[in-house]
DSSP file (Angstrom, degrees, kcal/mol; ACC not computed):
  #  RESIDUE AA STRUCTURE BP1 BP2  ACC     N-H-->O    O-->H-N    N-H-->O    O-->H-N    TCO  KAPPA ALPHA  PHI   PSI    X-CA   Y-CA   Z-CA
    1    1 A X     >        0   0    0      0, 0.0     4,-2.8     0, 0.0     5,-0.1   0.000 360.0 360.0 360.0 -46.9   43.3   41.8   23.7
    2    2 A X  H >>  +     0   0    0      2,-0.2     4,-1.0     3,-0.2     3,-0.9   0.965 360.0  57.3  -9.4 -88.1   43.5   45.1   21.7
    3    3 A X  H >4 S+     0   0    0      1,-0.3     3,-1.9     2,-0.2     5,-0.2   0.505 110.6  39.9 -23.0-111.4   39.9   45.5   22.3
    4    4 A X  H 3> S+     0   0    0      1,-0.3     4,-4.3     2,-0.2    -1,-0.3   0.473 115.4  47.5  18.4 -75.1   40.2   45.3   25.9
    5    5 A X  H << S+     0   0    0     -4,-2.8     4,-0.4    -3,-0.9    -1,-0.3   0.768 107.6  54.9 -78.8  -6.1   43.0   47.2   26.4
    6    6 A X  T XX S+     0   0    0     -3,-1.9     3,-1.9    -4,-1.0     4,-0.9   0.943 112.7  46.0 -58.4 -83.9   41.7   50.1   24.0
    7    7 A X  H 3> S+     0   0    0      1,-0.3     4,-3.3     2,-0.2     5,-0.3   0.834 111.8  56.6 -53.9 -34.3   38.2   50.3   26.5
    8    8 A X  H 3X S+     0   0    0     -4,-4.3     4,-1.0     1,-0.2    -1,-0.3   0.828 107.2  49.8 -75.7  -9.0   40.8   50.2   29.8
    9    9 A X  H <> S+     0   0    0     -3,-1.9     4,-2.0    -4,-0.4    -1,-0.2   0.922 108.1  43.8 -64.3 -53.0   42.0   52.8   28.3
   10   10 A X  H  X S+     0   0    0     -4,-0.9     4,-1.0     1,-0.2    -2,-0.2   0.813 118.4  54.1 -49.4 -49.1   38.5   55.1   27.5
   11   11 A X  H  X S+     0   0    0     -4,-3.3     4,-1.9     1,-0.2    -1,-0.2   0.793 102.7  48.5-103.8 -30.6   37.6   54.1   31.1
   12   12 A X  H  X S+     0   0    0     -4,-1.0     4,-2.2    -5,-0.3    -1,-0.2   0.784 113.3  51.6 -61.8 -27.0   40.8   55.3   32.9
   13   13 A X  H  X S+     0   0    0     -4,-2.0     4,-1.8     1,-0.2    -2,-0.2   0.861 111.6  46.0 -83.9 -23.0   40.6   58.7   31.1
   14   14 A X  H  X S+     0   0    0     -4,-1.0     4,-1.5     2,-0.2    -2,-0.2   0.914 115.0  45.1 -73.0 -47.2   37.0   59.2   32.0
   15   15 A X  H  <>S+     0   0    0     -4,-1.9     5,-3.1     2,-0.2     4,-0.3   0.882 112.4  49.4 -54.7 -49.8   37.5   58.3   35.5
   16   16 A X  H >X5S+     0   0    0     -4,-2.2     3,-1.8     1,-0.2     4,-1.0   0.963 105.1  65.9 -52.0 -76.3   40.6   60.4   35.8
   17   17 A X  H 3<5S+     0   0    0     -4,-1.8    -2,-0.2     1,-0.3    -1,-0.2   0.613 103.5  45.0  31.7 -79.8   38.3   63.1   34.2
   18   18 A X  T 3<5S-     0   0    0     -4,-1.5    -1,-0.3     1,-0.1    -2,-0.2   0.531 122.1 -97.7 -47.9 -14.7   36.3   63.1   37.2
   19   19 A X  T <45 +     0   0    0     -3,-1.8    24,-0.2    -4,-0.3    -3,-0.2   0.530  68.5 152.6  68.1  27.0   38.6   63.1   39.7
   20   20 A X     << -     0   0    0     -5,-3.1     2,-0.3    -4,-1.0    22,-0.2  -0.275  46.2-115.2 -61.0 172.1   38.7   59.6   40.5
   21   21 A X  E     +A   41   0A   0     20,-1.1    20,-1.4     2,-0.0     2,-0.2  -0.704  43.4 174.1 -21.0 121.3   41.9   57.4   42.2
   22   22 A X  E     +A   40   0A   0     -2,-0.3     2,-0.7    18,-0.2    18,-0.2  -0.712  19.3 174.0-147.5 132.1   42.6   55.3   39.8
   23   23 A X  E     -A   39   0A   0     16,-1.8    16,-1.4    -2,-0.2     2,-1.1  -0.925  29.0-136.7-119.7 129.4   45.7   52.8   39.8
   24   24 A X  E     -A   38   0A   0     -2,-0.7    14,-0.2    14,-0.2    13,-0.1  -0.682  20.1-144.3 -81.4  96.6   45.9   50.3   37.0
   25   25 A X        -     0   0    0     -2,-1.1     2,-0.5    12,-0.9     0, 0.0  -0.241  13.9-167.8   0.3 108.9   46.9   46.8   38.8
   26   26 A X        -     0   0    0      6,-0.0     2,-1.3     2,-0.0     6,-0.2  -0.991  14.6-144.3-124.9 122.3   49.2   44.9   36.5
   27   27 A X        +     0   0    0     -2,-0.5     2,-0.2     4,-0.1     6,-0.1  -0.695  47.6 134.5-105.9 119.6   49.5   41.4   37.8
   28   28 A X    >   -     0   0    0     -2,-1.3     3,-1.8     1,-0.1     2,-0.4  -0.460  60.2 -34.8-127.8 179.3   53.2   40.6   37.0
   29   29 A X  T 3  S+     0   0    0      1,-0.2     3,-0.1    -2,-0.2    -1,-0.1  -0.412 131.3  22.4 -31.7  95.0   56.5   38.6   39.6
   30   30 A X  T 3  S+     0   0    0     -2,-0.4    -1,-0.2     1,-0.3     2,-0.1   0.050 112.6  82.1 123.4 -35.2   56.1   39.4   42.8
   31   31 A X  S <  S-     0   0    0     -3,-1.8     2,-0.4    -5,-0.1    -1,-0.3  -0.215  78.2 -81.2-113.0-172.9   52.1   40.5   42.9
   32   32 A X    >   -     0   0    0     -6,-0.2     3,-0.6    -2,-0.1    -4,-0.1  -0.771  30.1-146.9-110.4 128.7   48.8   38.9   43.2
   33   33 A X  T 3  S+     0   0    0     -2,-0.4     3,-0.1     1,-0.2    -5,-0.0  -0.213  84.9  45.8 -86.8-172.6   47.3   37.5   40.5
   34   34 A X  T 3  S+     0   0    0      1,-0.2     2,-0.7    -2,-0.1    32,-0.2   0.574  78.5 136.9  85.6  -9.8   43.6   37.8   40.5
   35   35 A X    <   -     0   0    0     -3,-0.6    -1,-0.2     1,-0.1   -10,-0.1  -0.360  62.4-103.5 -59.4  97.0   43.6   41.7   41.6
   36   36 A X        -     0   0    0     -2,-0.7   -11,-0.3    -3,-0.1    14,-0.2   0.064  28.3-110.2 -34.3 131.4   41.3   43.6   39.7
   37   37 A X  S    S+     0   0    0    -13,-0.1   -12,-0.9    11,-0.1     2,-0.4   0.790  98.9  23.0 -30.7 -46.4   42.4   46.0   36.8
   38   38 A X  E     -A   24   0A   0     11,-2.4     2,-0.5   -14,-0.2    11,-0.2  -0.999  67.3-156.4-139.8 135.5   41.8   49.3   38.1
   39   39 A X  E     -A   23   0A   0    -16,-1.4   -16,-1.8    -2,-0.4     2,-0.4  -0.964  28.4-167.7-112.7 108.9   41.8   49.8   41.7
   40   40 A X  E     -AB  22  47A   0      7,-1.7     7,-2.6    -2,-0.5     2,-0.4  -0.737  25.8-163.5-122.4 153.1   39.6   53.1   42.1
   41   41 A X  E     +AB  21  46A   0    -20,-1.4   -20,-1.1    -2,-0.4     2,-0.5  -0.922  18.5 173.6-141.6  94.9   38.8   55.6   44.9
   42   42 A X  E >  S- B   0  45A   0      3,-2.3     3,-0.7    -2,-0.4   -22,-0.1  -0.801  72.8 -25.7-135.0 115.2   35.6   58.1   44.2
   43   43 A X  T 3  S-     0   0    0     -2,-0.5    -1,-0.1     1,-0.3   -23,-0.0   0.700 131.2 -43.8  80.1  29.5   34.3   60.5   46.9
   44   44 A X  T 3  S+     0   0    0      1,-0.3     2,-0.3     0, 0.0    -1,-0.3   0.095 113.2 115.0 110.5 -41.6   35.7   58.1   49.7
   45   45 A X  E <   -B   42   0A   0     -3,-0.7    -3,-2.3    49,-0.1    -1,-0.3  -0.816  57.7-134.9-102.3 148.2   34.6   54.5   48.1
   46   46 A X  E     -B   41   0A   0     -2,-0.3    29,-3.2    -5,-0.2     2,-0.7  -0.512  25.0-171.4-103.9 125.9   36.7   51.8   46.9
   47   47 A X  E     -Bc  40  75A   0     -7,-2.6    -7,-1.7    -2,-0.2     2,-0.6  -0.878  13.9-145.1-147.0 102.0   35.5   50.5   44.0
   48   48 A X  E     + c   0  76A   0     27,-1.2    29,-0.6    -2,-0.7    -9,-0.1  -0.465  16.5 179.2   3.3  -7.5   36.8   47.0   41.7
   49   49 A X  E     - c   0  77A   0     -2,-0.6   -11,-2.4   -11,-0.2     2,-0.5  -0.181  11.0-170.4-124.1 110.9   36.7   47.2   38.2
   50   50 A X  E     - c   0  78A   0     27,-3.1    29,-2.1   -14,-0.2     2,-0.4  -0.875  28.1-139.9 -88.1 139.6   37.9   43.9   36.1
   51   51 A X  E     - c   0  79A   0     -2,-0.5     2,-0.3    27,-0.2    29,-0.2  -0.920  26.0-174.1 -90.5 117.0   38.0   45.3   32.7
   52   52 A X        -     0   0    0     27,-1.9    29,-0.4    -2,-0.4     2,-0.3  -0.872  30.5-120.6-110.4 157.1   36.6   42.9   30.1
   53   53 A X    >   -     0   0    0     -2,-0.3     3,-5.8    27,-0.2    27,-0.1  -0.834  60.3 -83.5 -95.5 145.4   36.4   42.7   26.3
   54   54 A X  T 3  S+     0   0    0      1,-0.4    -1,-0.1    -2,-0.3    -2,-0.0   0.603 129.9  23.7 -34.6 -69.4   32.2   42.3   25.2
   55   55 A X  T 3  S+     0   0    0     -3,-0.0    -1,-0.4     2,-0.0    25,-0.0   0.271  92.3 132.3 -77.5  22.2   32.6   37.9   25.9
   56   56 A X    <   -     0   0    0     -3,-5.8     2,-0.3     1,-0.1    -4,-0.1  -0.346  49.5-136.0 -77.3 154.6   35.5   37.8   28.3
   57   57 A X        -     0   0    0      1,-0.1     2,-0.3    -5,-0.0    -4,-0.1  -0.778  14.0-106.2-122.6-175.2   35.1   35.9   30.9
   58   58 A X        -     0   0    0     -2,-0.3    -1,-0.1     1,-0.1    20,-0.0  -0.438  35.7-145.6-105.4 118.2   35.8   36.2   35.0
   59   59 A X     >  -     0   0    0     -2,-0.3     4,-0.7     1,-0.1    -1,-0.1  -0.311  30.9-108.3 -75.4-165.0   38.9   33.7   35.4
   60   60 A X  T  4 S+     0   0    0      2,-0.2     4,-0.2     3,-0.1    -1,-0.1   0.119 116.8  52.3 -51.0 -25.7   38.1   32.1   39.2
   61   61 A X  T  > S+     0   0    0      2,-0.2     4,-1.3     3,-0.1     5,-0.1   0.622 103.1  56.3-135.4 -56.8   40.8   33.9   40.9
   62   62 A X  H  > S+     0   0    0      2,-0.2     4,-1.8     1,-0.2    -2,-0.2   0.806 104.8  52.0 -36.7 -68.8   39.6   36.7   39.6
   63   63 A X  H  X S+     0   0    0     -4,-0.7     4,-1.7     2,-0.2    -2,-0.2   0.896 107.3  54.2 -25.2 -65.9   35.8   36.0   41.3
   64   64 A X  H  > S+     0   0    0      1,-0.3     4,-0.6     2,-0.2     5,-0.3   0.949 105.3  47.6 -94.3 -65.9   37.2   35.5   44.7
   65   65 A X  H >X S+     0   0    0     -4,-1.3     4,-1.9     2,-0.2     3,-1.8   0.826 114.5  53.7 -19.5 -54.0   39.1   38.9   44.9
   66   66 A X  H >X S+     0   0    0     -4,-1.8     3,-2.0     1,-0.3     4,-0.5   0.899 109.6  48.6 -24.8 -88.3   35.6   40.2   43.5
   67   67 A X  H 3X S+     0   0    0     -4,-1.7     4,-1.1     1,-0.3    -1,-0.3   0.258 110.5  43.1 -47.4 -19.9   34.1   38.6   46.2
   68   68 A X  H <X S+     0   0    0     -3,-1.8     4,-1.0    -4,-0.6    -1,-0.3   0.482 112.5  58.7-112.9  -6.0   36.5   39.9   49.5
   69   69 A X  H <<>S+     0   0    0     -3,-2.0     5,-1.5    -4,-1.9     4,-0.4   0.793 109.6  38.7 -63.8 -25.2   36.3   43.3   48.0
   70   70 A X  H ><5S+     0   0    0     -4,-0.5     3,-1.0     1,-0.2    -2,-0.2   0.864 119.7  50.4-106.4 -39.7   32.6   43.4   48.2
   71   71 A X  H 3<5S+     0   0    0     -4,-1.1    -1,-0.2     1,-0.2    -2,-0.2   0.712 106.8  52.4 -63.5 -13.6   32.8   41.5   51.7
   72   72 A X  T 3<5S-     0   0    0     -4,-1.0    -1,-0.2     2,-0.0    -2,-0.2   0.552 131.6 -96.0 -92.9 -31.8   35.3   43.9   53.0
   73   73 A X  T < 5S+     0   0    0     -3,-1.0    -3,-0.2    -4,-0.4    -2,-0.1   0.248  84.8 112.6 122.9   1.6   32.8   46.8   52.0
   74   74 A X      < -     0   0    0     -5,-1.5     2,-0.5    -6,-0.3    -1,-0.3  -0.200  64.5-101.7 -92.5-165.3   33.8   47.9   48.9
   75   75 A X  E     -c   47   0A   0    -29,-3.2   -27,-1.2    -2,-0.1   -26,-0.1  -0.965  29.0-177.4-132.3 124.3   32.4   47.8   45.4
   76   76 A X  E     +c   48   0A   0     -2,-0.5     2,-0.3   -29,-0.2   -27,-0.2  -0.278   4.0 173.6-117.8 174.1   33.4   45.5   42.4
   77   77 A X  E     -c   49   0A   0    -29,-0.6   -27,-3.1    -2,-0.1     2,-0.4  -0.945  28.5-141.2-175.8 177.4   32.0   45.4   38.9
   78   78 A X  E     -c   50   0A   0     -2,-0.3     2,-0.6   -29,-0.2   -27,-0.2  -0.875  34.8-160.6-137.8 100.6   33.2   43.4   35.7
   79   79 A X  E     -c   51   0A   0    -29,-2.1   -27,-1.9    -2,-0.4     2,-0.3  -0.730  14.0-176.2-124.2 117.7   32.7   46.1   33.2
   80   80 A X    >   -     0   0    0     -2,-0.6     3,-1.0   -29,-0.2   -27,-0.2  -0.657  47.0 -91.5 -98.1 163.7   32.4   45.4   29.3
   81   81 A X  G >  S+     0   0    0    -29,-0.4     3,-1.7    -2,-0.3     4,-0.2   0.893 123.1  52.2 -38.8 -53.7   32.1   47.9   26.4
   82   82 A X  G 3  S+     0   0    0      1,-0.2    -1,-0.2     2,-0.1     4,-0.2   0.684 103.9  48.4 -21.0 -59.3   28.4   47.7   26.7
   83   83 A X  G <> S+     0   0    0     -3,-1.0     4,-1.3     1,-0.2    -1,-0.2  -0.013  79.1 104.1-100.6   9.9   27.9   48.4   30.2
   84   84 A X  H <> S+     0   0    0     -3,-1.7     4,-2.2     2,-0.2    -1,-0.2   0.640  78.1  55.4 -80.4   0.4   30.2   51.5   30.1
   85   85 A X  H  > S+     0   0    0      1,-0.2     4,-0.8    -4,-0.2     3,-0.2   0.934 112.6  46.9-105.8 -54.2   26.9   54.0   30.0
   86   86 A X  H  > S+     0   0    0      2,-0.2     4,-0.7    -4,-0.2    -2,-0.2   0.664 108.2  49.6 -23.1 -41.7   25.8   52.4   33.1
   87   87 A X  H  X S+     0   0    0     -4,-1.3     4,-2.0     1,-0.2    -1,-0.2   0.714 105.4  54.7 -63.0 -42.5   28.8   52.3   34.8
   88   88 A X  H  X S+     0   0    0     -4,-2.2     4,-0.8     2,-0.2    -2,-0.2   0.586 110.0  50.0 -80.8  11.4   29.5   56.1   34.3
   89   89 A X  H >X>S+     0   0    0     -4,-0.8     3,-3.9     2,-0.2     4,-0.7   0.606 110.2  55.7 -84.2 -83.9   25.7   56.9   35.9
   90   90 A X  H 3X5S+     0   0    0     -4,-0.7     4,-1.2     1,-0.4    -2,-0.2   0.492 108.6  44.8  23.7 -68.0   27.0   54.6   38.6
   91   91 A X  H 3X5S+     0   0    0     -4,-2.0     4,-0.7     1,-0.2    -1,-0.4   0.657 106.6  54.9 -75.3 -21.1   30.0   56.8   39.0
   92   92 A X  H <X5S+     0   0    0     -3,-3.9     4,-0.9    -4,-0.8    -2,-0.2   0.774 105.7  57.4 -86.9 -17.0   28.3   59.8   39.0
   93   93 A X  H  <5S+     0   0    0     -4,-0.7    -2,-0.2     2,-0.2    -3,-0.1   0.829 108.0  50.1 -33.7 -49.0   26.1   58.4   41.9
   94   94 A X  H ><<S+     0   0    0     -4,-1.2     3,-1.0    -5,-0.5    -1,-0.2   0.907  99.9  55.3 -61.6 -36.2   28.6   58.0   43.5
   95   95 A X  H 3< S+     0   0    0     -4,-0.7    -1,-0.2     1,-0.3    -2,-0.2   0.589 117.9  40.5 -82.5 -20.9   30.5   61.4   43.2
   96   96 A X  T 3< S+     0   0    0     -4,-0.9     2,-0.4     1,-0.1    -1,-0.3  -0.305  75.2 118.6-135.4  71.4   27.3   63.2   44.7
   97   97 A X    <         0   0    0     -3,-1.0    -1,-0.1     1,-0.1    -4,-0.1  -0.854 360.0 360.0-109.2  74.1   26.5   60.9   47.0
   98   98 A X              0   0    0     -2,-0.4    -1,-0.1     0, 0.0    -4,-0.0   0.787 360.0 360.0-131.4 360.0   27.0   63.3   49.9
């Protein structure tokens, strides 16, 4: 869990960094679980991001939020340690996408 929260960390400061939105989710009493970790806003698109450690996997609940974000028109990802140098080209697509 460390792990994890360690990378959600690295990934909120880079994003912030940029100038992204970014609200970290915490699904606690009262809220919905299944909400993705960081709910993010760059250059105008809405963008997903379950934070995983390198095996974690996608709970179910978790998937179908994915899934009405990307039907709704936004943009999901399930982002591991790995996949973080991908993700920031990704984000910089995004940011001069004008």
């Amino acid at each position: 869990m460390a792990e994890e929260k360690n990378f959600e960390n690295r990934v909120k400061q880079w994003l912030r960094s940029k100038g992204c939105y970014v609200v970290k989710y915490y699904g606690c009493g009262g809220t919905r679980a299944g909400v993705p970790d960081l709910l993010v806003c760059a250059n105008g698109r809405f963008i997903g991001v379950e934070i995983k450690a390198e095996h974690g996997k996608l709970a179910p609940l978790q998937r179908s939020h994915l899934d009405k974000i990307l039907t709704s028109g936004g943009a999901v990802t399930v982002l591991r340690p790995s996949e973080f140098d991908g993700f920031k080209k990704f984000i910089e697509e995004v940011l001069n996408d004008d």
